[in-house]
N, CA, C and O atoms as a Tripos MOL2 file, in Angstrom:
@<TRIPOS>MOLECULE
protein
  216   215    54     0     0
PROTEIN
NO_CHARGES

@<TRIPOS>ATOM
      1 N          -5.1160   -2.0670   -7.5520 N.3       1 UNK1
      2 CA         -4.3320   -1.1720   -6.7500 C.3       1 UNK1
      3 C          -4.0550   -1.8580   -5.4120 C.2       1 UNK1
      4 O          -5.0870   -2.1960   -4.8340 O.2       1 UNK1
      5 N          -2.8770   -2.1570   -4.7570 N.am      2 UNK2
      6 CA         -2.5360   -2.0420   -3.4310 C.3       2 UNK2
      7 C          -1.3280   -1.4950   -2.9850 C.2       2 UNK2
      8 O          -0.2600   -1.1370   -3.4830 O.2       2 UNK2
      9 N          -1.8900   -1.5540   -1.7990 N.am      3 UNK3
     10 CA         -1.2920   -0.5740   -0.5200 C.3       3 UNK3
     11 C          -0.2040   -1.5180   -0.3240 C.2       3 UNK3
     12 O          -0.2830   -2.7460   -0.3190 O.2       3 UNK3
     13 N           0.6530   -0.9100   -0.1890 N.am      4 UNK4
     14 CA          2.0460   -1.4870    0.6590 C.3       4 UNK4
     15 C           3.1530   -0.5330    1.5100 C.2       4 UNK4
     16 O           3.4310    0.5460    0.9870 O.2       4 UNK4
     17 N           3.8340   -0.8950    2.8640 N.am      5 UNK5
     18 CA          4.5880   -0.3950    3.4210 C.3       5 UNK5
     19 C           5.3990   -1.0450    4.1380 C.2       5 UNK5
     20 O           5.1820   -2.2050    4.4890 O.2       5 UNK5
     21 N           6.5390   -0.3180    4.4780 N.am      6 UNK6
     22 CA          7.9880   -0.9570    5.2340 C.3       6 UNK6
     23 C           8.8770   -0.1420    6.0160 C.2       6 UNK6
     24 O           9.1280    1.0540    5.8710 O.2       6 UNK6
     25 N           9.3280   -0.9700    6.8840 N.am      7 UNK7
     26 CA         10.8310    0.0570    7.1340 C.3       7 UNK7
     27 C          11.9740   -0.8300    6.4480 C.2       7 UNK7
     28 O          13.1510   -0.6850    6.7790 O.2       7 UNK7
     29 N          11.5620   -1.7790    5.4510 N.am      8 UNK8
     30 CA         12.8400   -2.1190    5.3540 C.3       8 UNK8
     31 C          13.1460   -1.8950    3.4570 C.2       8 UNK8
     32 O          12.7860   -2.7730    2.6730 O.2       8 UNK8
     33 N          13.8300   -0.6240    2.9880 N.am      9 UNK9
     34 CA         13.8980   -0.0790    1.3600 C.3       9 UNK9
     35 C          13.6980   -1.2610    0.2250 C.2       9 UNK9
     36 O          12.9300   -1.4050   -0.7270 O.2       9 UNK9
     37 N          15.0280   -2.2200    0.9380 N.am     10 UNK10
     38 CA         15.2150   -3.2700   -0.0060 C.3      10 UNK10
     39 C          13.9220   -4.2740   -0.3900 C.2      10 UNK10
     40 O          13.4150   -4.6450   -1.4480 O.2      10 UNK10
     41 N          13.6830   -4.4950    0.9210 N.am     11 UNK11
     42 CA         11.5860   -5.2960    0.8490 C.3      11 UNK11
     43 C          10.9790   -4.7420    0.3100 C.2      11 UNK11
     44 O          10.1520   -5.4270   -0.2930 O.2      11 UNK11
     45 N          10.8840   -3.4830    0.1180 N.am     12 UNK12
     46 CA          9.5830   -2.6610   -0.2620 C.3      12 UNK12
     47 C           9.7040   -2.5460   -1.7870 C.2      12 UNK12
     48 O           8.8080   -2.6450   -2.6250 O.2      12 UNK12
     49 N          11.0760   -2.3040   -1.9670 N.am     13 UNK13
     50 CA         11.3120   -2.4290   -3.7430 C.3      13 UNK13
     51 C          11.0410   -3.3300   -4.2800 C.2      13 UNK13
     52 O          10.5600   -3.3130   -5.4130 O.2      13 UNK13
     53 N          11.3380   -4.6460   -3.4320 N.am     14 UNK14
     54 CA         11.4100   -6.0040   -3.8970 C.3      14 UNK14
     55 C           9.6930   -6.5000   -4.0470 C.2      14 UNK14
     56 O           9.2200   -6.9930   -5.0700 O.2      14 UNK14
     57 N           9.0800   -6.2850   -3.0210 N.am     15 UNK15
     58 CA          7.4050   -5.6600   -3.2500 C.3      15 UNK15
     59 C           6.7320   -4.9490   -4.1980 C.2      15 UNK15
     60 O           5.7580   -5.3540   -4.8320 O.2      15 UNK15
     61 N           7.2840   -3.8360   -4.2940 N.am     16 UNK16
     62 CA          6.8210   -3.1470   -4.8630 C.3      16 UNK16
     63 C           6.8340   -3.6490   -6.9720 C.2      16 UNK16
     64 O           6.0280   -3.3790   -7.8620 O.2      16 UNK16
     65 N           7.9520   -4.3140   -6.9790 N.am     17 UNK17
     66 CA          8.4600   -4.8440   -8.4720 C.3      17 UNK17
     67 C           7.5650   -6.1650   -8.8070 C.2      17 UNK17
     68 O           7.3030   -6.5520   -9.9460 O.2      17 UNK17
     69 N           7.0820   -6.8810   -7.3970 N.am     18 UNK18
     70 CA          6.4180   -7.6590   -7.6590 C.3      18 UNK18
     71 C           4.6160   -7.6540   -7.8360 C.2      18 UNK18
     72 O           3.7900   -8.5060   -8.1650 O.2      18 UNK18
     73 N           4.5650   -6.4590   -7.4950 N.am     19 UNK19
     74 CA          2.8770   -5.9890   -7.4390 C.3      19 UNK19
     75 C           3.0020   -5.3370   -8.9010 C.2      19 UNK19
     76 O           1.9740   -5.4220   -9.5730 O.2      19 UNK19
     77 N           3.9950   -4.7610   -9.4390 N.am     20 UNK20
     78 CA          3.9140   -4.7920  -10.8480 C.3      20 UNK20
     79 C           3.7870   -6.1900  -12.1340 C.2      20 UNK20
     80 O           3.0270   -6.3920  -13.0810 O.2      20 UNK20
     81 N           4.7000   -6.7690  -11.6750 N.am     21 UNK21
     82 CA          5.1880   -8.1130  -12.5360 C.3      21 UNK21
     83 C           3.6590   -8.5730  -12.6060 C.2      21 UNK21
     84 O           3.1840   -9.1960  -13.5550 O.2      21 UNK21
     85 N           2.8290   -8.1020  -11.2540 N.am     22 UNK22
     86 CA          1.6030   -9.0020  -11.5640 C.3      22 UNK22
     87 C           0.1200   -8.7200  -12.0880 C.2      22 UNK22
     88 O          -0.9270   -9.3320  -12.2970 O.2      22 UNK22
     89 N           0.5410   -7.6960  -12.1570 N.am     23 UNK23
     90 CA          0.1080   -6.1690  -12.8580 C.3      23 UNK23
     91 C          -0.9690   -5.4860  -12.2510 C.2      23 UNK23
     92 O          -2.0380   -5.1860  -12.7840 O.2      23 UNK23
     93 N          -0.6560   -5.2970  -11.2610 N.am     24 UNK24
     94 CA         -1.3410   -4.1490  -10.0310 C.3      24 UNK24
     95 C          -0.8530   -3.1710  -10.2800 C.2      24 UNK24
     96 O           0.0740   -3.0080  -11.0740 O.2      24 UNK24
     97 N          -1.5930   -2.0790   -9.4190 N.am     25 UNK25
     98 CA         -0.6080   -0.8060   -9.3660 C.3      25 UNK25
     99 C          -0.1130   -0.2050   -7.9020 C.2      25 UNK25
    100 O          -0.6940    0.7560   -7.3980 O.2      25 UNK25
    101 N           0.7710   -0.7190   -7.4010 N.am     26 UNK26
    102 CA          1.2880   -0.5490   -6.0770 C.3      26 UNK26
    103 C           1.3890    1.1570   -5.8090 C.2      26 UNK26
    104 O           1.6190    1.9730   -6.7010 O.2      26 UNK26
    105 N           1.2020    1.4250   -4.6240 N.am     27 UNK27
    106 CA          0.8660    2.3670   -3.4130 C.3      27 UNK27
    107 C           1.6490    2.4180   -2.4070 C.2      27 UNK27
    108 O           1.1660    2.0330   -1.3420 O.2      27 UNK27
    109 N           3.2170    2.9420   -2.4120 N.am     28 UNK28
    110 CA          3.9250    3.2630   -1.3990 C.3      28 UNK28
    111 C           3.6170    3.8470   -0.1240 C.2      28 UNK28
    112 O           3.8560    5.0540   -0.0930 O.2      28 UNK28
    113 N           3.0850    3.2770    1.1090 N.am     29 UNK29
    114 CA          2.5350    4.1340    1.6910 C.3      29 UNK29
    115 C           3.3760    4.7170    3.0190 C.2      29 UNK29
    116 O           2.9750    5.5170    3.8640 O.2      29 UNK29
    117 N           4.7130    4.0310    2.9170 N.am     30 UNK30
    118 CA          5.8800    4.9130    3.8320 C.3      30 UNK30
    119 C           6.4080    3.7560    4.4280 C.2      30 UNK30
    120 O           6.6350    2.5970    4.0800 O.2      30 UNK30
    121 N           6.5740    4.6880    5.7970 N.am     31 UNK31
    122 CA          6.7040    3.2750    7.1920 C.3      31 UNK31
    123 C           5.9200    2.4870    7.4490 C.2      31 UNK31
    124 O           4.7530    2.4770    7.0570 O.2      31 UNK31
    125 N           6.4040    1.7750    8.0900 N.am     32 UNK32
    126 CA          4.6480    0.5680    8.8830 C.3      32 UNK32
    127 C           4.0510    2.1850    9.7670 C.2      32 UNK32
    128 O           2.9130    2.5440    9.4640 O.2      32 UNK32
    129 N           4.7090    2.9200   10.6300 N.am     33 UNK33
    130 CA          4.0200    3.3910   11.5370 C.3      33 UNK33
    131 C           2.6280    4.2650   10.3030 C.2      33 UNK33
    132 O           1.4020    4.1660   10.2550 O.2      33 UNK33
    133 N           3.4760    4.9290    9.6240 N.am     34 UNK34
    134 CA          2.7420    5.9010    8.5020 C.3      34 UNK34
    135 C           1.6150    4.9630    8.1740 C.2      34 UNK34
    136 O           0.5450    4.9330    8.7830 O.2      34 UNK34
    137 N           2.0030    4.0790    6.9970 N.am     35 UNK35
    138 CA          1.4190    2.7600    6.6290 C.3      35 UNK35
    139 C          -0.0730    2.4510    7.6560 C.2      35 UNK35
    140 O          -1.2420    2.7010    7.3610 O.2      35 UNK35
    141 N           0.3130    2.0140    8.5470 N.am     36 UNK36
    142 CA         -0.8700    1.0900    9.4240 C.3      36 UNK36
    143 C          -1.8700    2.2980    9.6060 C.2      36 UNK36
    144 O          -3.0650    2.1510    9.3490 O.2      36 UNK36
    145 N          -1.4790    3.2010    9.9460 N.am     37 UNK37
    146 CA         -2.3980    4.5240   10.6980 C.3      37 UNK37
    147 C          -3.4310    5.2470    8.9220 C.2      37 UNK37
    148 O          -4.3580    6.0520    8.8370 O.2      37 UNK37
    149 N          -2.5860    4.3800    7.7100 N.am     38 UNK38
    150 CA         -3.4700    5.2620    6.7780 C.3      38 UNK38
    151 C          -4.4560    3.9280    6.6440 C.2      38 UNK38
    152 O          -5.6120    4.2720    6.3940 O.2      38 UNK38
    153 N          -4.3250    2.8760    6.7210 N.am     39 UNK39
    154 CA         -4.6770    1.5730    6.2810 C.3      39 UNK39
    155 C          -5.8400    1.6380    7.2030 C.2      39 UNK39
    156 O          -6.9290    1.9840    6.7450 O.2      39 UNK39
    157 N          -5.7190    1.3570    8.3800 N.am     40 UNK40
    158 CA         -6.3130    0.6860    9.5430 C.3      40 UNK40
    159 C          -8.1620    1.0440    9.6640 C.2      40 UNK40
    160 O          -8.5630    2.1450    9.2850 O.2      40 UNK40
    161 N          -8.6690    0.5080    9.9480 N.am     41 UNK41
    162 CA        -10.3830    0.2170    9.9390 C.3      41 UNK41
    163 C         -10.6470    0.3390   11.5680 C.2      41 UNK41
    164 O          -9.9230   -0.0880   12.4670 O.2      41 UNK41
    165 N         -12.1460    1.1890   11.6980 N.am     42 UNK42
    166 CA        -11.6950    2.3980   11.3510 C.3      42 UNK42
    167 C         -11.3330    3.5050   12.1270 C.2      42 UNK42
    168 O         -11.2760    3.6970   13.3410 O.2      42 UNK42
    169 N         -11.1000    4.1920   11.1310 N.am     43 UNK43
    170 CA        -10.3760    5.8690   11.3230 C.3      43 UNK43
    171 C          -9.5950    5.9630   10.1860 C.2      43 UNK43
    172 O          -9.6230    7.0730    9.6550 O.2      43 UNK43
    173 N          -8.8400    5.0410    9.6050 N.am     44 UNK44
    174 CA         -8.0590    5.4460    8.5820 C.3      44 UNK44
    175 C          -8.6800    5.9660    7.6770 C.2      44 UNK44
    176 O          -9.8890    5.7380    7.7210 O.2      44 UNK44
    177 N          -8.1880    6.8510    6.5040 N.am     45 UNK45
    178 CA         -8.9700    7.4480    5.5900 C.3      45 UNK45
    179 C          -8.9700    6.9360    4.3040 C.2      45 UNK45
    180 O          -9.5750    7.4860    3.3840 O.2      45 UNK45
    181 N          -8.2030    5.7130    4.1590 N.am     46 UNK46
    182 CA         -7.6010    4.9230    2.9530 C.3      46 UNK46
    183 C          -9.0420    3.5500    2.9870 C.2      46 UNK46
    184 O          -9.3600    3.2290    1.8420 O.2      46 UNK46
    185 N          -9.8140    2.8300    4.0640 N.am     47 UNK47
    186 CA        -10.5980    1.9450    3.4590 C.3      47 UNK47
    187 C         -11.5800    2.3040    3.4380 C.2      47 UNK47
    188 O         -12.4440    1.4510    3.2370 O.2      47 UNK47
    189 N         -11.9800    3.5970    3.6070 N.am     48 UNK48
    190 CA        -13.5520    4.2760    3.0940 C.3      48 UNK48
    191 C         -13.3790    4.8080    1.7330 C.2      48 UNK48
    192 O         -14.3690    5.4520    1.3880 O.2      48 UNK48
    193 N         -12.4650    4.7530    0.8620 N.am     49 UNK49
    194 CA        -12.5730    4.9390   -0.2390 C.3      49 UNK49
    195 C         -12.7670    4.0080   -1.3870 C.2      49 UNK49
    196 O         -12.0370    3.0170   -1.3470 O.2      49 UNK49
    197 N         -13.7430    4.1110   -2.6000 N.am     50 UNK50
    198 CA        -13.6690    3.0530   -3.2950 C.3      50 UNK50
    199 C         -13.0420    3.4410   -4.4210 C.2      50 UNK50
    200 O         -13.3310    4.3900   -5.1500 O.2      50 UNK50
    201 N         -11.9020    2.4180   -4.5570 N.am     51 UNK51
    202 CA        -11.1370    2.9550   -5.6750 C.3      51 UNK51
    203 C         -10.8900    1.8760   -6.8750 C.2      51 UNK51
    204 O          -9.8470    1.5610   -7.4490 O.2      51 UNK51
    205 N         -12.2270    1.4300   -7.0400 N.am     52 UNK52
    206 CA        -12.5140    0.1630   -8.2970 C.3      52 UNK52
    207 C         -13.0920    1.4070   -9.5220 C.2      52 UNK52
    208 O         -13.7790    2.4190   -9.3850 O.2      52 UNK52
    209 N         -12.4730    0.7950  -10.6670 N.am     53 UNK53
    210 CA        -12.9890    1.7000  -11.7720 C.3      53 UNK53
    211 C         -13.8810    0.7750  -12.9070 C.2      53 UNK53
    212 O         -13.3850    0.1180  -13.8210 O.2      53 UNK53
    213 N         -15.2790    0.9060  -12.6010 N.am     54 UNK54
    214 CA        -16.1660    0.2690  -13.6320 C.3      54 UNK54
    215 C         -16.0940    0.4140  -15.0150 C.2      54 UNK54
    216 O         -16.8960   -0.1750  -15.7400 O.2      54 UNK54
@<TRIPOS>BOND
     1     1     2 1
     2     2     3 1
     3     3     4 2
     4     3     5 am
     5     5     6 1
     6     6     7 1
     7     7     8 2
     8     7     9 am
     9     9    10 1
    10    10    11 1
    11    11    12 2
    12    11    13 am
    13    13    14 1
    14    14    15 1
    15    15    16 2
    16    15    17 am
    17    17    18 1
    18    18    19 1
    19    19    20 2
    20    19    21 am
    21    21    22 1
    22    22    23 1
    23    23    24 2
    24    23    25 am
    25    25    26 1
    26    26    27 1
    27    27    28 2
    28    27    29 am
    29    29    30 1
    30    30    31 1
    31    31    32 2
    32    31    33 am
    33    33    34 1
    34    34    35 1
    35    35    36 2
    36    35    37 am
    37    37    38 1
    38    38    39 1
    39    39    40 2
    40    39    41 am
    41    41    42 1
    42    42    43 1
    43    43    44 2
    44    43    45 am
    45    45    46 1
    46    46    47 1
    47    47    48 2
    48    47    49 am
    49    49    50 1
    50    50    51 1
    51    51    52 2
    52    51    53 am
    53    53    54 1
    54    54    55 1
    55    55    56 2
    56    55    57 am
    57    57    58 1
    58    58    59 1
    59    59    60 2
    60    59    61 am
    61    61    62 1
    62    62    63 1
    63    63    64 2
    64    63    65 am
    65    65    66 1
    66    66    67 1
    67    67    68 2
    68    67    69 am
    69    69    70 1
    70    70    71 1
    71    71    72 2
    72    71    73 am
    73    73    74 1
    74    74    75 1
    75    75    76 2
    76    75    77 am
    77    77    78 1
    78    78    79 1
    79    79    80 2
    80    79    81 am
    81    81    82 1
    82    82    83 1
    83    83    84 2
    84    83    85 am
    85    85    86 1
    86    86    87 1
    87    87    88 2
    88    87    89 am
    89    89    90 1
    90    90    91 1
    91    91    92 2
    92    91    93 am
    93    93    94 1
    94    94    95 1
    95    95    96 2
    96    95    97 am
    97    97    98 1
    98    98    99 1
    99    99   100 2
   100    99   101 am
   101   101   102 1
   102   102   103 1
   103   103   104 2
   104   103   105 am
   105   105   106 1
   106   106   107 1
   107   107   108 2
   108   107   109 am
   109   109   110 1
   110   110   111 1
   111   111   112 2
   112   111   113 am
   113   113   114 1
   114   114   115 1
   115   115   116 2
   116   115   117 am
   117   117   118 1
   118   118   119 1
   119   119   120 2
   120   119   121 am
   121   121   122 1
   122   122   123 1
   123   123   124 2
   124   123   125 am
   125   125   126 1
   126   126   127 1
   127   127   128 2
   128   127   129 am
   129   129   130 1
   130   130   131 1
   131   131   132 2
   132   131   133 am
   133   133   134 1
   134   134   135 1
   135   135   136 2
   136   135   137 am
   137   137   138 1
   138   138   139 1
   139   139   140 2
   140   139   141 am
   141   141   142 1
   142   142   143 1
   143   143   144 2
   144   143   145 am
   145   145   146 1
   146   146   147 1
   147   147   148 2
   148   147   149 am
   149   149   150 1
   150   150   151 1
   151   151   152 2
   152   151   153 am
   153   153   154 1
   154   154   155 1
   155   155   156 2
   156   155   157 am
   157   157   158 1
   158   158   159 1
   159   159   160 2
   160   159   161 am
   161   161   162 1
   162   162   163 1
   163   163   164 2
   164   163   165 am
   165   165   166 1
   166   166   167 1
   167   167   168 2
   168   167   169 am
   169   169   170 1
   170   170   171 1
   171   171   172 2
   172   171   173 am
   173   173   174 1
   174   174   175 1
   175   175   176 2
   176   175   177 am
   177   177   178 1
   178   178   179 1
   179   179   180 2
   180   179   181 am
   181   181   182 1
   182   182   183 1
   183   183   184 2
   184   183   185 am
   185   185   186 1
   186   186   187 1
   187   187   188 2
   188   187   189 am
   189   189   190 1
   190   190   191 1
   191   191   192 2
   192   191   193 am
   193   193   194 1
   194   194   195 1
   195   195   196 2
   196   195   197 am
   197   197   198 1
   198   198   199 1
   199   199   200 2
   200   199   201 am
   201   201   202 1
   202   202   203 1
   203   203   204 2
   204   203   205 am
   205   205   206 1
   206   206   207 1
   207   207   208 2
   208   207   209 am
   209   209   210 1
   210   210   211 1
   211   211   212 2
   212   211   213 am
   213   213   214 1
   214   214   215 1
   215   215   216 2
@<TRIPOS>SUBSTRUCTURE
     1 UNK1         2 RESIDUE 1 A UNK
     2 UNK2         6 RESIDUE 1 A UNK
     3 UNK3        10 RESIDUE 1 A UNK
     4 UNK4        14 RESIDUE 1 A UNK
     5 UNK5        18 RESIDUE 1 A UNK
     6 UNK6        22 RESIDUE 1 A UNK
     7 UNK7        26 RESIDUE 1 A UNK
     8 UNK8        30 RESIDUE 1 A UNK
     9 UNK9        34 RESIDUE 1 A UNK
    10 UNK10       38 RESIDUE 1 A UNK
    11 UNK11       42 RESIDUE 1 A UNK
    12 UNK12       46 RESIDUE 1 A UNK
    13 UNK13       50 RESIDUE 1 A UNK
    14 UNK14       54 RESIDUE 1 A UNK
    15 UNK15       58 RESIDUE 1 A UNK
    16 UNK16       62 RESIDUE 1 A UNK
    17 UNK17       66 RESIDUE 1 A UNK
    18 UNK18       70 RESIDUE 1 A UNK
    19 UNK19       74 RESIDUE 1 A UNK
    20 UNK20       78 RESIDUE 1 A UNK
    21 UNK21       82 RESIDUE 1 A UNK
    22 UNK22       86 RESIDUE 1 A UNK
    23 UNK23       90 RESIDUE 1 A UNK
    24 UNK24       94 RESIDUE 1 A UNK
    25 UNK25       98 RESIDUE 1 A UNK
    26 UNK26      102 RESIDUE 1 A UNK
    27 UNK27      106 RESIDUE 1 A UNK
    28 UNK28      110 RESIDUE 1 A UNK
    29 UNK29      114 RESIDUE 1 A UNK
    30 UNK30      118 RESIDUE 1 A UNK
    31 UNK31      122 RESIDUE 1 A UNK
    32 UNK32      126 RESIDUE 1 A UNK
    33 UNK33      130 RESIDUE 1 A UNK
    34 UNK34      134 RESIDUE 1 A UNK
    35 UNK35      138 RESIDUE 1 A UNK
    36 UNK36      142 RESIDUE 1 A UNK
    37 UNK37      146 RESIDUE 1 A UNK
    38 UNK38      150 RESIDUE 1 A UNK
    39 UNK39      154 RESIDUE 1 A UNK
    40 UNK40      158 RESIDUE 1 A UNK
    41 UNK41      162 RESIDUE 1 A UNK
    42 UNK42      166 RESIDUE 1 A UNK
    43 UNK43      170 RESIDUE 1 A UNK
    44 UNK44      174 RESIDUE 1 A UNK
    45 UNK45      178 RESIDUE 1 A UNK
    46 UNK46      182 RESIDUE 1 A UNK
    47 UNK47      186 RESIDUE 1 A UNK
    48 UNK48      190 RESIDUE 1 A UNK
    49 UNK49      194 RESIDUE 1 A UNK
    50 UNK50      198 RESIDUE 1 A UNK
    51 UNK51      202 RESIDUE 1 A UNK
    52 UNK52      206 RESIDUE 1 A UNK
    53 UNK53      210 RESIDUE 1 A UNK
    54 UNK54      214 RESIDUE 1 A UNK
């Protein structure tokens, strides 16, 4: 799984197609502003979670 974000549509698709091709499972997470504030260490609420499946 990763996180990804943009302000720019065309990047983010173009991202987003490539975190598939490589067979992740991509995570739209908006704007950078949206984006950074869910991401960011800490306070964000996105890297206290563990989201590995044994």
């Amino acid at each position: 799984m990763l996180f990804y974000s943009g302000d720019d549509a065309e990047a983010k698709a173009r991202v987003g197609a490539l975190i598939d091709q490589l067979g992740f499972f991509g995570i739209d997470l908006g704007s950078l502003a949206l984006g950074s504030r869910l991401t960011q260490f800490p306070g964000g609420p996105l890297p206290a979670l563990n989201l590995v499946k044994l």
